[in-house]
Backbone as JSON Lines, residues from 0, in Angstrom:
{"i":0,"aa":"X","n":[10.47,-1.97,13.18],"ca":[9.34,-2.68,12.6],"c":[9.11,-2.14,11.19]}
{"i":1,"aa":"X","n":[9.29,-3.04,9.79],"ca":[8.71,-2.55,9.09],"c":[7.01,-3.16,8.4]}
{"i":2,"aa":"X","n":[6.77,-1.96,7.77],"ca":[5.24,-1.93,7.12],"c":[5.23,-2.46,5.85]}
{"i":3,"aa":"X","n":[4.5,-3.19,5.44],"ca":[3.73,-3.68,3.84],"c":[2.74,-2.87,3.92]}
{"i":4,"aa":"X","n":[2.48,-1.94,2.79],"ca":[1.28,-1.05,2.78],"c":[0.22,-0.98,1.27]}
{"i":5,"aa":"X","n":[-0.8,-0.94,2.08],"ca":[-1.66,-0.64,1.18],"c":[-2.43,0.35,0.52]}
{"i":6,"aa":"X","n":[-2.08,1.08,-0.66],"ca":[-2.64,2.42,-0.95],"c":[-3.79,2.31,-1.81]}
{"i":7,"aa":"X","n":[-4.65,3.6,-1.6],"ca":[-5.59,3.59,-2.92],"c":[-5.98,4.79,-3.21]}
{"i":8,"aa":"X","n":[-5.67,5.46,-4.33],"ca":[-5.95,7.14,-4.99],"c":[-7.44,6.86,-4.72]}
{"i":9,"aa":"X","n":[-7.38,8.23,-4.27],"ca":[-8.95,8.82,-4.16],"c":[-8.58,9.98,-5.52]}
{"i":10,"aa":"X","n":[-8.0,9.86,-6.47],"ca":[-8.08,10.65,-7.62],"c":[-8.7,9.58,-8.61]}
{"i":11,"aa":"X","n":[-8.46,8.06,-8.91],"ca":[-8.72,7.58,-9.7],"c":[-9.13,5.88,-9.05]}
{"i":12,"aa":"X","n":[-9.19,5.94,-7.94],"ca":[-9.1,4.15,-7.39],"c":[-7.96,3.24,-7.51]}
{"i":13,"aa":"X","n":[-6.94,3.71,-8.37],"ca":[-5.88,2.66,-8.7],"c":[-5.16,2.45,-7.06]}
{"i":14,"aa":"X","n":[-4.44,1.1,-7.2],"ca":[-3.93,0.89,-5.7],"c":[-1.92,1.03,-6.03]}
{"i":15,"aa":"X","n":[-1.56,0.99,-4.79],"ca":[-0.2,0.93,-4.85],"c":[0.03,-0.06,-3.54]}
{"i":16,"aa":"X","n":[1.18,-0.88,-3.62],"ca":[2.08,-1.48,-2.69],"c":[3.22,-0.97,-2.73]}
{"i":17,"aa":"X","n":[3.78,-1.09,-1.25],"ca":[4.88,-0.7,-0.64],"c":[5.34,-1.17,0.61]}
{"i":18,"aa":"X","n":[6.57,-0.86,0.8],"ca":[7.26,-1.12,2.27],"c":[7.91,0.17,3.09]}
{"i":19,"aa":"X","n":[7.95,0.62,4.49],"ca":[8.4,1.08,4.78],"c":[8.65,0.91,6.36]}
{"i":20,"aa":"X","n":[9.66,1.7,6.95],"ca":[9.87,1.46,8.25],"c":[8.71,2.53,9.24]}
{"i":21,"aa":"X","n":[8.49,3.62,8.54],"ca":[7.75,5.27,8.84],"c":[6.64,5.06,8.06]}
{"i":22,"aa":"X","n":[5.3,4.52,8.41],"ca":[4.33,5.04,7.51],"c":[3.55,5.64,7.24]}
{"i":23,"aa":"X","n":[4.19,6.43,8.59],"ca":[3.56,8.33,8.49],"c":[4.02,8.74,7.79]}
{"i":24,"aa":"X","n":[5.53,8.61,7.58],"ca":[6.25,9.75,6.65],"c":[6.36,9.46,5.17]}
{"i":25,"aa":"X","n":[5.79,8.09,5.04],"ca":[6.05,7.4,3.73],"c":[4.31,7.82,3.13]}
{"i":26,"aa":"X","n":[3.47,8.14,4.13],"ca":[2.28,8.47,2.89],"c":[2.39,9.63,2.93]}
{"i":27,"aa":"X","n":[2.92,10.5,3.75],"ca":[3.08,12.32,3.46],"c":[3.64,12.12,2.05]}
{"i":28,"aa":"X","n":[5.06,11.19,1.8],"ca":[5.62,12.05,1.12],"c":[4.99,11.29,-0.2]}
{"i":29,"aa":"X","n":[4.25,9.94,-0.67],"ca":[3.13,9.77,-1.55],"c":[2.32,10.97,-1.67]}
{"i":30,"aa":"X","n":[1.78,11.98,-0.73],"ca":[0.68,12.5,-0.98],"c":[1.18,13.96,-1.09]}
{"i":31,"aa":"X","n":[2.58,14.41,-1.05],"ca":[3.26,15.83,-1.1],"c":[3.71,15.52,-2.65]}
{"i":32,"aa":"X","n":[3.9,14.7,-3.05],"ca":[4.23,14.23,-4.89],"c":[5.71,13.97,-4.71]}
{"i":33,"aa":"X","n":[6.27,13.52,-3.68],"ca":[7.74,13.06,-3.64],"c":[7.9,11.67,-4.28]}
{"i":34,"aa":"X","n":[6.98,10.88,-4.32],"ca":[7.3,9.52,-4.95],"c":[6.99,9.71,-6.48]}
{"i":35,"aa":"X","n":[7.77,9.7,-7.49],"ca":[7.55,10.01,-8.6],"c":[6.25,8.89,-9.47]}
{"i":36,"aa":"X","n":[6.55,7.65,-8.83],"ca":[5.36,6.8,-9.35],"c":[3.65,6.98,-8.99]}
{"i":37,"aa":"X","n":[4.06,7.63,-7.7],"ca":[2.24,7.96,-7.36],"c":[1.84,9.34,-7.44]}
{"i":38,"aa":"X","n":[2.54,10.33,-8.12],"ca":[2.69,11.55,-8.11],"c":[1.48,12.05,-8.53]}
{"i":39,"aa":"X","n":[1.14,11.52,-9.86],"ca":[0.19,12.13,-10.42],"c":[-1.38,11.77,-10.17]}
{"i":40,"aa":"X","n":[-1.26,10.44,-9.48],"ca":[-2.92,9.68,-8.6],"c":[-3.2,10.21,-7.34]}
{"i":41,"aa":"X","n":[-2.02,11.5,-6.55],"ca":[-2.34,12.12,-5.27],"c":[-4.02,12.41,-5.49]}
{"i":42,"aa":"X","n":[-4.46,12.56,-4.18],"ca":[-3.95,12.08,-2.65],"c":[-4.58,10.55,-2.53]}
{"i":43,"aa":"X","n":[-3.68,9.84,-1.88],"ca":[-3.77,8.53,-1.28],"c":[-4.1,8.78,0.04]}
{"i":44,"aa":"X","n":[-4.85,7.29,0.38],"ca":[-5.24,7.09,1.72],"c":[-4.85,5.67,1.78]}
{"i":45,"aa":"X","n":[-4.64,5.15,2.81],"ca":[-3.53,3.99,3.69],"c":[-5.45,3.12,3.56]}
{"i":46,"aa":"X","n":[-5.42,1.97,3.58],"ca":[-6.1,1.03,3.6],"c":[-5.97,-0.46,4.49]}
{"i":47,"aa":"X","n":[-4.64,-0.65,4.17],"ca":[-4.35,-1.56,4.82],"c":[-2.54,-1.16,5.04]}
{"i":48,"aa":"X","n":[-2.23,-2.32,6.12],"ca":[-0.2,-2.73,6.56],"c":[-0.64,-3.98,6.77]}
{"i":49,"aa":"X","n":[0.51,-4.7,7.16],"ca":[1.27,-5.49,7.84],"c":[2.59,-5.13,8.84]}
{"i":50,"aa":"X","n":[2.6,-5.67,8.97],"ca":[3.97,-5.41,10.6],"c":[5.08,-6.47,9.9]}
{"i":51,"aa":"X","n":[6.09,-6.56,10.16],"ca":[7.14,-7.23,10.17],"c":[8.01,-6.78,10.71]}
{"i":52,"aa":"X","n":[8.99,-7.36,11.73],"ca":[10.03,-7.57,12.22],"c":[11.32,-7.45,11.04]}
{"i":53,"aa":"X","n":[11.14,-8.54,10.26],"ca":[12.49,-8.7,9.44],"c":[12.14,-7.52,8.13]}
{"i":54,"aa":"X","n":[13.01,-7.06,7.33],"ca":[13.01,-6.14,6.23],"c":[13.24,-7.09,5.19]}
{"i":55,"aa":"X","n":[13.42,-8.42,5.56],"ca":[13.35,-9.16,4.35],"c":[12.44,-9.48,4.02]}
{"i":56,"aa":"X","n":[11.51,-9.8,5.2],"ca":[10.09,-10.28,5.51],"c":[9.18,-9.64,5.05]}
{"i":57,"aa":"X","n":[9.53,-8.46,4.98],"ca":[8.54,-7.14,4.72],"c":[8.85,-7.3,3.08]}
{"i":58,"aa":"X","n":[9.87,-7.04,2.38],"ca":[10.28,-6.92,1.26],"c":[10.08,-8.32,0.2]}
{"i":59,"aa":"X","n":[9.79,-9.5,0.49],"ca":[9.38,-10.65,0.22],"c":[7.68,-10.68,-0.23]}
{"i":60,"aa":"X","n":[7.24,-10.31,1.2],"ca":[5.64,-9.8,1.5],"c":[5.08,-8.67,-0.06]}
{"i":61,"aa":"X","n":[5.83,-7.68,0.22],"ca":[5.44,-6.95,-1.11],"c":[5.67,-8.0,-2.15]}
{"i":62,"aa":"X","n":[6.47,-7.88,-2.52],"ca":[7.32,-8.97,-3.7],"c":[5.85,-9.78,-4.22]}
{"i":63,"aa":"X","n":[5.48,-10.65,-3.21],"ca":[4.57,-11.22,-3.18],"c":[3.1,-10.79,-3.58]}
{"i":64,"aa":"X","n":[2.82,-9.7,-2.97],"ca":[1.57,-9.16,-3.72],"c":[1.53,-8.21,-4.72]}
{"i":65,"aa":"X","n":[2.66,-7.72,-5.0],"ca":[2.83,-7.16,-5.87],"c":[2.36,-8.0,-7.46]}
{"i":66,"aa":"X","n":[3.08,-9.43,-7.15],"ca":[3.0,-10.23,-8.26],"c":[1.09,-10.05,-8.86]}
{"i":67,"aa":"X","n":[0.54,-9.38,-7.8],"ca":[-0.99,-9.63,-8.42],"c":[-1.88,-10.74,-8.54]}
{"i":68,"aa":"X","n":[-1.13,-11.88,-7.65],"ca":[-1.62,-13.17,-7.96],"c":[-2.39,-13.57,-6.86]}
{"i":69,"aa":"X","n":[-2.4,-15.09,-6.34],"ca":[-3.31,-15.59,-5.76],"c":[-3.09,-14.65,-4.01]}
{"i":70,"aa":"X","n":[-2.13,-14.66,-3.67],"ca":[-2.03,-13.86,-2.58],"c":[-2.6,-12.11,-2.77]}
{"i":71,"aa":"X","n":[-2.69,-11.51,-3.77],"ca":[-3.23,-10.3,-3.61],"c":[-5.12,-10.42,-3.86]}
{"i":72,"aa":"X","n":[-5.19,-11.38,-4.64],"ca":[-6.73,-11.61,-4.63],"c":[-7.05,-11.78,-3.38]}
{"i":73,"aa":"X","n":[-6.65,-12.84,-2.47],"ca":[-7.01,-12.74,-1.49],"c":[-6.81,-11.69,0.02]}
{"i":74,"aa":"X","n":[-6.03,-11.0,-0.31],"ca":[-6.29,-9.42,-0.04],"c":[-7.48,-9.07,-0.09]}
{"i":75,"aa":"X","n":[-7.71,-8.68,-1.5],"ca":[-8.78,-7.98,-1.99],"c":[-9.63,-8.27,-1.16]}
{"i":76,"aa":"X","n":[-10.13,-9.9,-1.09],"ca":[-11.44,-10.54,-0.13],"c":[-11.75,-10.16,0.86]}
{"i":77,"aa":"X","n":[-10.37,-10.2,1.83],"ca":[-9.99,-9.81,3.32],"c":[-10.6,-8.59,3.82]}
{"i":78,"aa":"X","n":[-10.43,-7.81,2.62],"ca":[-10.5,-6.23,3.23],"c":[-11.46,-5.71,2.12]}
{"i":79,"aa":"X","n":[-12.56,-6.34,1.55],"ca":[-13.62,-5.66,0.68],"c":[-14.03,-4.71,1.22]}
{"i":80,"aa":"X","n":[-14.82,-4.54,2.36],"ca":[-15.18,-3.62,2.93],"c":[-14.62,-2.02,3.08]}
{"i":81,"aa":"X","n":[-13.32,-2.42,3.32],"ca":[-12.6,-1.46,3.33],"c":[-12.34,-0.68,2.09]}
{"i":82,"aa":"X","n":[-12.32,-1.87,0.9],"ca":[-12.04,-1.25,-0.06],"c":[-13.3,-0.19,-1.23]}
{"i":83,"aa":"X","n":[-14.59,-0.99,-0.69],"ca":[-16.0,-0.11,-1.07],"c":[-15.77,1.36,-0.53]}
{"i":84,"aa":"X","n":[-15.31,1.35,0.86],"ca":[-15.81,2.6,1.58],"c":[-14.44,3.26,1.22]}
{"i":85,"aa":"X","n":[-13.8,3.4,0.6],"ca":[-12.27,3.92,0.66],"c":[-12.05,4.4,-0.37]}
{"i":86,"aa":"X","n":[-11.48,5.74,-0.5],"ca":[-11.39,6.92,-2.21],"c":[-12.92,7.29,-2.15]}
């Protein structure tokens, strides 16, 4: 099963997307400074996933909100709540 994930620094609020199959081991190693892109916004906390079956599915999915567009706004909506109380 892989994950579409949703991050957000509790150093500064900025968010990150990602995919992984482990998303235990994929926010350790965000929050140990192994991912060179989120290194310096440690520590992150998980906000939101998705599930997927296919790794294309999953990798499409990011793709997709990554773009920042009408599909990640409506993210945002989905999960306001989450995102007030979170960082």
């Amino acid at each position: 099963m892989y994950k579409v994930y949703l991050l957000r620094s509790k150093k500064n609020g900025s968010f990150y997307i990602g995919y992984t199959n482990d998303i235990d081991r994929r926010l350790k190693e965000h929050n140990s400074g192994m991912v060179e892109y989120t290194r310096k916004y440690k520590p992150w906390v998980l906000i939101y996933y998705e599930s997927f079956i296919s790794l294309e599915d999953a990798k499409g999915r990011e793709k997709n909100l990554k773009s920042f567009g009408k599909a990640y706004g409506q993210l945002k909506r989905r999960i306001m709540n989450s995102l007030r109380g979170a960082g």
